[in-house]
C-alpha positions as a printed Julia matrix, in Angstrom:
125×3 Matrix{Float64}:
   0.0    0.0    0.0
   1.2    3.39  -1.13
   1.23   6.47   1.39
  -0.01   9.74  -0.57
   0.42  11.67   2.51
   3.58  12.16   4.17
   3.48  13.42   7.82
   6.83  14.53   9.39
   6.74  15.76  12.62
   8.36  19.34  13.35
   8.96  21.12  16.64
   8.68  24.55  15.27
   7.56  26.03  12.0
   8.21  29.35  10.4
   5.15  31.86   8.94
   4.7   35.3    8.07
   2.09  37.6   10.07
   0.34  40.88   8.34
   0.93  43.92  10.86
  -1.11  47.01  10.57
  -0.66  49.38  13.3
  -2.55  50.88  14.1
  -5.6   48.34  12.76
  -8.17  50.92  12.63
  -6.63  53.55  10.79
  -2.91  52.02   9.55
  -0.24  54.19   9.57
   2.25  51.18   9.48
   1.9   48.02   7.33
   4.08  45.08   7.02
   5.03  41.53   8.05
   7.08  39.38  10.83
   8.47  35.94  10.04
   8.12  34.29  13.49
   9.35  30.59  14.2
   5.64  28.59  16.04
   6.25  26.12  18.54
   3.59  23.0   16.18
   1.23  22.0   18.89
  -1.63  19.0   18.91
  -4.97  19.51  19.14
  -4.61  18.41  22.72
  -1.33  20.18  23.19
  -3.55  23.45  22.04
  -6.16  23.32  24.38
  -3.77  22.78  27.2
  -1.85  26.01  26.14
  -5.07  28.11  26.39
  -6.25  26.86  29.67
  -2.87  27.75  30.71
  -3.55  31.36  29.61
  -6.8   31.34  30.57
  -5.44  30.08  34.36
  -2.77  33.31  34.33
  -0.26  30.2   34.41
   2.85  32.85  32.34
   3.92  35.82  34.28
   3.25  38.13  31.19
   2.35  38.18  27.45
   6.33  38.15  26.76
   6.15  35.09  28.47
   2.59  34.0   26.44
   4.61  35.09  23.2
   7.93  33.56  24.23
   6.3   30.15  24.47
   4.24  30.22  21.19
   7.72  31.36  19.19
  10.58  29.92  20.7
  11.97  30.61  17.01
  11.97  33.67  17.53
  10.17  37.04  15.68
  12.18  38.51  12.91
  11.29  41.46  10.47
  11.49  44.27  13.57
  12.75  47.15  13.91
  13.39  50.93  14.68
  15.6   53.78  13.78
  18.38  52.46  15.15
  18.27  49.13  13.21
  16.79  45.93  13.18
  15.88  44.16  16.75
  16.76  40.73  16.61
  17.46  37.45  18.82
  16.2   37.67  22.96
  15.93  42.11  22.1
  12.61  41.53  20.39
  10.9   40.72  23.73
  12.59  43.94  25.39
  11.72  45.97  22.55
   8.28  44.49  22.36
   7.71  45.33  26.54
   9.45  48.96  25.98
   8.29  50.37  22.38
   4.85  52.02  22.33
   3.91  49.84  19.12
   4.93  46.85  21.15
   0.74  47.41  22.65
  -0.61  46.72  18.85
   1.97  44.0   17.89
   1.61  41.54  21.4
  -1.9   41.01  20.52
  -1.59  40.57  17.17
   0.85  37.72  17.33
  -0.69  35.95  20.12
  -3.97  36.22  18.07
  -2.14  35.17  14.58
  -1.17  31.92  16.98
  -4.5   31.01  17.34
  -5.54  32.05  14.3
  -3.3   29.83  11.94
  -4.97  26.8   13.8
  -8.61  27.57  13.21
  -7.51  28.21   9.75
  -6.54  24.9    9.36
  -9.09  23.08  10.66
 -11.0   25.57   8.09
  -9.25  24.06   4.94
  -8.97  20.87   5.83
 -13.13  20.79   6.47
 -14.89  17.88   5.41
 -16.42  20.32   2.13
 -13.22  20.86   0.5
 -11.87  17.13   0.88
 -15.31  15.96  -0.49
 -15.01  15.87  -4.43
């Protein structure tokens, strides 16, 4: 029997998130590349009663656990922030307060959008 589907297991994986700061009336547009820790289903609902049970002792923390690869594509006029800096510039810059939600969000996000296009309607031909 032949295997048409392939699954290798990853640890992390690495995806781009739209920024708009702020969302309302942009003054700012562009993208991160951030490195997601792959969770299970299981694994998933575990992290968010977690959150939900004020388990992390901030949203660096929250953030730090969903991208242990790291966020790239940051910066400000002094260059680009990059490595452990992102979560001190993310606590410290006043557009850190649009992009913390927005990546925690995107985390969520990219799960319900899977479950979205692998539905049952779209494998049915």
């Amino acid at each position: 029997m032949s295997v048409s589907f392939n699954i290798k297991p990853i640890d992390t994986d690495e995806f781009k998130i739209q920024l708009a700061i702020p969302p309302e009336n942009p003054t700012m547009r562009g993208f991160v590349t951030v490195g997601a820790k792959v969770r299970s289903k299981n694994e998933l609902k575990e992290f968010g009663e977690k959150i939900q049970a004020n388990e992390f002792e901030d949203d660096i923390a929250i953030l730090q656990a969903m991208y242990p690869g790291g966020v790239k594509g940051l910066g400000s006029d002094a260059g680009p922030v990059e490595g452990d800096k992102v979560w001190e510039f993310l606590q410290t810059s006043p557009v850190g307060g649009f992009i913390v939600p927005a990546l925690i969000e995107a985390y969520f996000d990219q799960y319900q959008g899977a479950r979205q296009k692998n539905s049952a309607r779209l494998r049915s031909r």
